[in-house]
C-alpha positions in Angstrom: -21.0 -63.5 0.5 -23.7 -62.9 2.6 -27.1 -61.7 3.3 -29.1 -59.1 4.9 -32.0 -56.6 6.1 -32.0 -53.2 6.8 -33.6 -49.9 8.6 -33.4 -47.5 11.1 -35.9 -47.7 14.2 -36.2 -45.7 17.5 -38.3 -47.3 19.8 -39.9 -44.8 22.1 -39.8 -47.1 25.5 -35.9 -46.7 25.0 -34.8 -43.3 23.2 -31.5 -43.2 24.4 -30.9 -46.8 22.6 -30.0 -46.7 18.6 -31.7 -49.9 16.7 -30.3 -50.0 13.4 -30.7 -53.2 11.0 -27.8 -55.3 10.1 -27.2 -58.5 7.9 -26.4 -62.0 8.7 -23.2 -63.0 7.0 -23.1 -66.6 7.1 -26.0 -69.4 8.1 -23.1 -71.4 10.1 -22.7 -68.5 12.4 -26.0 -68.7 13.5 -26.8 -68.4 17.1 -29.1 -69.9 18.9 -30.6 -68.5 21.4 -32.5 -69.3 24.8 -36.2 -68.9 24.6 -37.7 -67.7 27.4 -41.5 -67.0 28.7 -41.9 -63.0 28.1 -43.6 -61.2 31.5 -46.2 -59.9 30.0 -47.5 -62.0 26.8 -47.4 -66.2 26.9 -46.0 -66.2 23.3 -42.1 -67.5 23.5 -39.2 -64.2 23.8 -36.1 -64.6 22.7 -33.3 -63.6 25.3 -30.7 -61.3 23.8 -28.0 -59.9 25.3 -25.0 -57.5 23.3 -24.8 -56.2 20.2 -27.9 -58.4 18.0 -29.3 -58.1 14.7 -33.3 -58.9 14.9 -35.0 -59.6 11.4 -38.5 -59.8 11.9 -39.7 -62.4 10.0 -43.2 -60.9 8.7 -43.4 -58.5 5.8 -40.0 -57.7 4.7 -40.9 -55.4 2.5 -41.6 -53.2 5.8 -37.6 -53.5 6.5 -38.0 -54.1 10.1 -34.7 -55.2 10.8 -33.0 -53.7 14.6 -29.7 -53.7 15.5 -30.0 -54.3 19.3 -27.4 -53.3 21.5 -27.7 -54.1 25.3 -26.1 -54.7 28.5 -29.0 -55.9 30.6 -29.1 -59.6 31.4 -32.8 -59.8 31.3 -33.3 -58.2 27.6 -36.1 -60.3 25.5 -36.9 -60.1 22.1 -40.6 -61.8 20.7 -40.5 -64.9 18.7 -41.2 -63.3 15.6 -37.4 -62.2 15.0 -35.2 -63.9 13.8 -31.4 -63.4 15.9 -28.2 -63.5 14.7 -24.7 -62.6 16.1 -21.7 -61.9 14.7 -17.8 -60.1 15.8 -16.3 -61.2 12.4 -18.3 -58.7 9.7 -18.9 -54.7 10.2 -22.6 -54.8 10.9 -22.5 -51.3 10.1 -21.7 -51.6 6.4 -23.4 -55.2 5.9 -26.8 -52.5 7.1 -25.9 -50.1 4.3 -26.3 -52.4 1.8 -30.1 -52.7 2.4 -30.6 -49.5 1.5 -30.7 -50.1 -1.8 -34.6 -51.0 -3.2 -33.0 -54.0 -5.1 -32.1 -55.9 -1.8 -35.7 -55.6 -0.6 -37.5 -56.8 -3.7 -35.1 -59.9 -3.3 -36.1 -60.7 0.0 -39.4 -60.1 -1.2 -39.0 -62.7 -3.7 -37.3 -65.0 -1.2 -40.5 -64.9 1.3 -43.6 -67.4 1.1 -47.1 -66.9 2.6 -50.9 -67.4 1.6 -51.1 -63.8 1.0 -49.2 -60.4 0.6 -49.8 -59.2 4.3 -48.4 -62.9 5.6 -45.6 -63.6 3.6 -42.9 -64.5 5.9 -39.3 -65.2 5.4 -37.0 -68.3 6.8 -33.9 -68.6 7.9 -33.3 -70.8 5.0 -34.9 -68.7 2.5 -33.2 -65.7 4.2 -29.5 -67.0 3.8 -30.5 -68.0 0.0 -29.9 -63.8 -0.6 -26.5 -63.2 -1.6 -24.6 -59.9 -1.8 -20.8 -59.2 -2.3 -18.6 -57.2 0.1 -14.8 -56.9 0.7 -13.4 -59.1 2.8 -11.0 -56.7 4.8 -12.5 -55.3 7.6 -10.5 -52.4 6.8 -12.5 -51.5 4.3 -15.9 -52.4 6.1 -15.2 -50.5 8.5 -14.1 -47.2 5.8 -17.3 -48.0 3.7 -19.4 -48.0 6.6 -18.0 -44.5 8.4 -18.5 -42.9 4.8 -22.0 -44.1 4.5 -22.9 -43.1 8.1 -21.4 -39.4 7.4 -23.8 -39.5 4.9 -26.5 -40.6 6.7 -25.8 -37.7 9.6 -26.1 -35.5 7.3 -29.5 -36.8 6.0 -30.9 -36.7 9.2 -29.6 -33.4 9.8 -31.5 -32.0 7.2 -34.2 -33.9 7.9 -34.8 -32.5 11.8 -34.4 -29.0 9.6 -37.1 -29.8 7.3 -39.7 -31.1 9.8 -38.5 -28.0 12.3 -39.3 -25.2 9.3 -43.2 -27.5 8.7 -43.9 -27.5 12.4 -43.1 -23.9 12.7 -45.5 -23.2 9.4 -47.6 -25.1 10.6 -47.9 -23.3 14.5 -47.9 -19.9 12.8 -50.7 -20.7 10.4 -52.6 -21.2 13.8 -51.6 -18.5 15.3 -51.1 -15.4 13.1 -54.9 -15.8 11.1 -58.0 -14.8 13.6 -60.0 -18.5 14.7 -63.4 -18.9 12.8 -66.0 -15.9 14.4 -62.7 -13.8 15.5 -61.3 -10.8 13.9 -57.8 -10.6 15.9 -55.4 -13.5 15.4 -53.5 -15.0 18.3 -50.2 -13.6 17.2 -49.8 -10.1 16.2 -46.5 -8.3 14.4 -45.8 -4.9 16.2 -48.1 -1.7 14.6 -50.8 -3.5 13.5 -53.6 -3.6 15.6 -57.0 -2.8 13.6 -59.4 -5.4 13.2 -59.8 -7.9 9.9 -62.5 -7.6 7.8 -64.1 -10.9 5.8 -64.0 -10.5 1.8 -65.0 -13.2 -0.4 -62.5 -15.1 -2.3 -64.7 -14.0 -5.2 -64.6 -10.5 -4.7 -60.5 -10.1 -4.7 -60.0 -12.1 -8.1 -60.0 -11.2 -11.9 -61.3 -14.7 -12.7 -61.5 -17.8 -11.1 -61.9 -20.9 -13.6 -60.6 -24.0 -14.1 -59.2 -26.4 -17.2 -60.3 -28.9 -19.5 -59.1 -32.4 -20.6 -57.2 -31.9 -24.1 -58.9 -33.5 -27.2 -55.5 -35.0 -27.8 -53.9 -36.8 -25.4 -50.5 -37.7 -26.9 -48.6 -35.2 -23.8 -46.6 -34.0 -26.6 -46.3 -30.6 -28.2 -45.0 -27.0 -27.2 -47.4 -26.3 -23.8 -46.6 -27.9 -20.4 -49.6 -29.5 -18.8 -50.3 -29.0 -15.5 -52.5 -32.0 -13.4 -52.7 -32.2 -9.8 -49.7 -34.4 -9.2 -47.4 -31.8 -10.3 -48.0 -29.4 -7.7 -46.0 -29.7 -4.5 -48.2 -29.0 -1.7 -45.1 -28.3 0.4 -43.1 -26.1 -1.5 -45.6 -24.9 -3.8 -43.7 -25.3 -7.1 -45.3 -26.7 -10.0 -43.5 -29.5 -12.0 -45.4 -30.3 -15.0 -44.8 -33.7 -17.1 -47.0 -33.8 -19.8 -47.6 -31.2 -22.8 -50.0 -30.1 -25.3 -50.0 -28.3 -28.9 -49.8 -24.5 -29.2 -52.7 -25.0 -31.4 -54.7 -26.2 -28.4 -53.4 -23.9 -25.8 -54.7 -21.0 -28.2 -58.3 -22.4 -29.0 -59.7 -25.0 -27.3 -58.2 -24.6 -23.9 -57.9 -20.7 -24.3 -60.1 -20.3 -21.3 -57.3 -21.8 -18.7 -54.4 -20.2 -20.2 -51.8 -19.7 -17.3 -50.1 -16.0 -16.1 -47.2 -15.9 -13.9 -48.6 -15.4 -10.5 -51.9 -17.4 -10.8 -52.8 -19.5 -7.9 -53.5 -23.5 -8.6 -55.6 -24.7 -6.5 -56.6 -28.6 -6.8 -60.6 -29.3 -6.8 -61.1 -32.6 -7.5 -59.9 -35.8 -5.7 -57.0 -34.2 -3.8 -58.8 -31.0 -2.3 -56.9 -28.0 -1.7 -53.2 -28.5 -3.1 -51.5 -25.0 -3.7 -49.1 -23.9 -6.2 -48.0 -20.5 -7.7 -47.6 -20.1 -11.6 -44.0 -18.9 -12.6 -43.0 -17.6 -15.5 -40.6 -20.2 -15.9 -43.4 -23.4 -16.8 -44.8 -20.8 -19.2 -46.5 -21.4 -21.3 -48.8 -23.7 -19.5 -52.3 -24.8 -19.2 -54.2 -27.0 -16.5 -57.4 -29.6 -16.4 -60.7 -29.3 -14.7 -59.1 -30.7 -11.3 -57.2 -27.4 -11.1 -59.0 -24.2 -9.9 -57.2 -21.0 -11.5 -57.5 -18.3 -9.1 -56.4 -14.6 -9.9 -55.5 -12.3 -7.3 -56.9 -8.6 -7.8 -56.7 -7.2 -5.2 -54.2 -7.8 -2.4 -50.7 -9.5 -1.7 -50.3 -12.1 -3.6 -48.3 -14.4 -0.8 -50.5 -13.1 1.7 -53.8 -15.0 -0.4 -51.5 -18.1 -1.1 -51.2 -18.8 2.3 -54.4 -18.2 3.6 -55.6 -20.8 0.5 -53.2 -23.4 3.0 -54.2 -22.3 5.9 -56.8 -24.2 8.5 -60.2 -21.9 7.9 -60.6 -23.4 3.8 -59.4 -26.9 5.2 -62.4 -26.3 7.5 -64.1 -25.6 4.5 -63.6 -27.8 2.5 -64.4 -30.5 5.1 -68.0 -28.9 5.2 -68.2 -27.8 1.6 -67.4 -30.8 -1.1 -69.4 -33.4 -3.2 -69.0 -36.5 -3.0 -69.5 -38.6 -5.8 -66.9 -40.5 -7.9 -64.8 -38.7 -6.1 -65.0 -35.7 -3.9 -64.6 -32.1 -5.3 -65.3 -28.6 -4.9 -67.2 -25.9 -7.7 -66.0 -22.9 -8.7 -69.0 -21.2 -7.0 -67.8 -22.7 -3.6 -64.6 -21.5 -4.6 -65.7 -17.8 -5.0 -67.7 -18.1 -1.7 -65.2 -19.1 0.7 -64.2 -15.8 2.8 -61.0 -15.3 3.9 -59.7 -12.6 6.9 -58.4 -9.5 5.2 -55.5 -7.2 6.9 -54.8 -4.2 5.9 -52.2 -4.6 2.5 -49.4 -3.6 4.9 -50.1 -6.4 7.1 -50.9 -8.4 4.3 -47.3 -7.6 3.1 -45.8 -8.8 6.5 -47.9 -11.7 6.8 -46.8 -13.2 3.4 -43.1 -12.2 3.3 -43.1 -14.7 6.7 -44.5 -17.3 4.9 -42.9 -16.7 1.6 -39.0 -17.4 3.6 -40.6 -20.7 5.3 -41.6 -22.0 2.0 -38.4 -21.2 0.7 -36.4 -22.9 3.6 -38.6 -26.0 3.4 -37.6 -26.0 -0.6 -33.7 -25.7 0.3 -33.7 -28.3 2.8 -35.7 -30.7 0.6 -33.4 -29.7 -2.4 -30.7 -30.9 0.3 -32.4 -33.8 1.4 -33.1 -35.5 -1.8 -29.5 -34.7 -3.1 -27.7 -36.5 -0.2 -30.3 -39.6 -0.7 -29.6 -40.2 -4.6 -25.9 -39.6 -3.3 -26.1 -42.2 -1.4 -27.8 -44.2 -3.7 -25.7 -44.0 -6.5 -22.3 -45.0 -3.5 -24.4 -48.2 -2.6 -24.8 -49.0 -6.5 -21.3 -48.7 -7.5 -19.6 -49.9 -4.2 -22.0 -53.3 -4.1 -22.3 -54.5 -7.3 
């Protein structure tokens, strides 16, 4: 038996020092430790020195638990931890186990205070959370180096994934001309003629937006598009709910989706993208989504611009604010955007096209290794 907390915290004062949370396997093992004055606060520190689980007693729902390991004699933790030490229990694996959402909600339930923001938790009520693990240290120590593989490779894939947005990110700075410009920052080789400003309007077939079905059961033959289907980072759409063909065809034949339309969120959330495939097809959308149709142009080219900083500018200077703030299809049309020439267009989009679709692989990646490891901590910690 025993009990436990767990996350994974890099302080920045000391980057070269890993602070993991572990568990606390048995109240009779409890340590306790010196107090001491802290140099630069009166409240009481706790002197720590080794390898030293820290459980923050406030909000455990936050999972602030450290795994302290340290060789200096002067190391101080605050009061609000609470400490515990142990050499007979793989600290390692005791940490995995917290991973699951189940262990937090108990400690949650374990934890008193006059409100949700000042619950705290004991060391009484702490040790009252019980979980089962195997008592060789053989297999502690095999659970654990499995479960930390795992969690490499997570954070692998997670520097990957934050490298591919910060690199968006920088070149939709740099490769679009700064508002009153007409030369971006960053140029491909052979293009070097100056951008002209077209209306949104006046490169779209149609720009219009949905309607709220008449019958809201989210059954039938149609997928349904709303807002919360669209992932702003990868741009694919992943609708929920559906509608009846009948609809689709009558009442809501104005926002009938093609493949290739741009969604464009203008109510509440402002400015999420996504790109209509033929796959979701047939499909329709409500009156938060703008449906915009590209005439004239490269397609990827307008996407990105639509995610770029000059309409988030916009749309900081352009809602209304009432229930809730949102943009009209007039202010839609209005917004100009910097036009290339189509070959540059072309280059433009193709760039961004490739970072979108890294930033999907990784996160494809990313979430695969995470329900991995969710289902290992279900079935080995039952």
């Amino acid at each position: 038996m025993g009990s436990l907390l767990k996350e994974t915290v890099y302080p920045s004062k000391h980057p070269d020092k890993l602070y993991h949370e572990y568990s606390m396997p048995n109240y009779d093992n409890w340590k306790t430790p010196k107090v001491v004055k802290g140099n630069s606060m009166l409240s009481n520190r706790i002197k720590i020195k080794g390898n030293v689980l820290l459980v923050n007693k406030l909000n455990v729902h936050q999972r602030r638990i450290w795994n302290v390991q340290t060789s200096f004699e002067d190391s101080v933790a605050s009061g609000e931890f609470l400490p515990y030490i142990s050499e007979e229990v793989n600290l390692e694996m005791l940490s995995q186990v917290l991973l699951s959402d189940s262990s937090t909600l108990d400690l949650i339930s374990l934890s008193s205070g006059s409100s949700n923001s000042q619950k705290r938790i004991t060391p009484e009520e702490f040790m009252k959370y019980n979980v089962m693990f195997p008592t060789d240290i053989k297999e502690q120590n095999m659970i654990a180096k499995l479960l930390n593989s795992i969690d490499k490779h997570i954070s692998l894939h997670q520097r990957k994934l934050d490298n591919v947005k910060m690199l968006k990110k920088s070149l939709l700075q740099k490769l679009f001309p700064k508002d009153g410009e007409k030369i971006p920052e960053l140029r491909f080789p052979g293009f070097t003629d100056a951008w002209e400003q077209r209306k949104l309007g006046e490169i779209t077939s149609l720009i219009t937006k949905g309607t709220t079905p008449k019958k809201q059961s989210w059954a039938g033959e149609v997928n349904f598009v709303k807002v919360e289907n669209i992932n702003e980072e990868t741009n694919r759409i992943y609708p929920s709910a559906r509608i009846s063909l009948e609809e689709h065809q009558t009442y809501l034949k104005r926002s009938q989706l093609q493949d290739g339309d741009i969604l464009f969120s203008i109510a509440g959330t402002l400015g999420r993208i996504g790109v209509v495939n033929s796959q979701i097809l047939p499909a329709n959308t409500n009156q938060a989504v703008a449906i915009v149709r590209v005439r004239e142009g490269n397609l990827n080219y307008i996407k990105t611009v639509l995610q770029g900083n000059a309409i988030r500018d916009y749309i900081r200077q352009n809602p209304t604010v009432g229930a809730q703030p949102n943009l009209s299809l007039s202010q839609i049309s209005e917004f100009k955007i910097g036009v290339p020439s189509l070959e540059e267009q072309v280059v433009i989009g193709d760039v961004f096209r490739h970072l979108t679709h890294f930033i999907s692989l990784h996160q494809r990646k990313l979430d695969h290794l995470k329900e991995l490891k969710k289902g290992l901590l279900q079935q080995m910690f039952v």
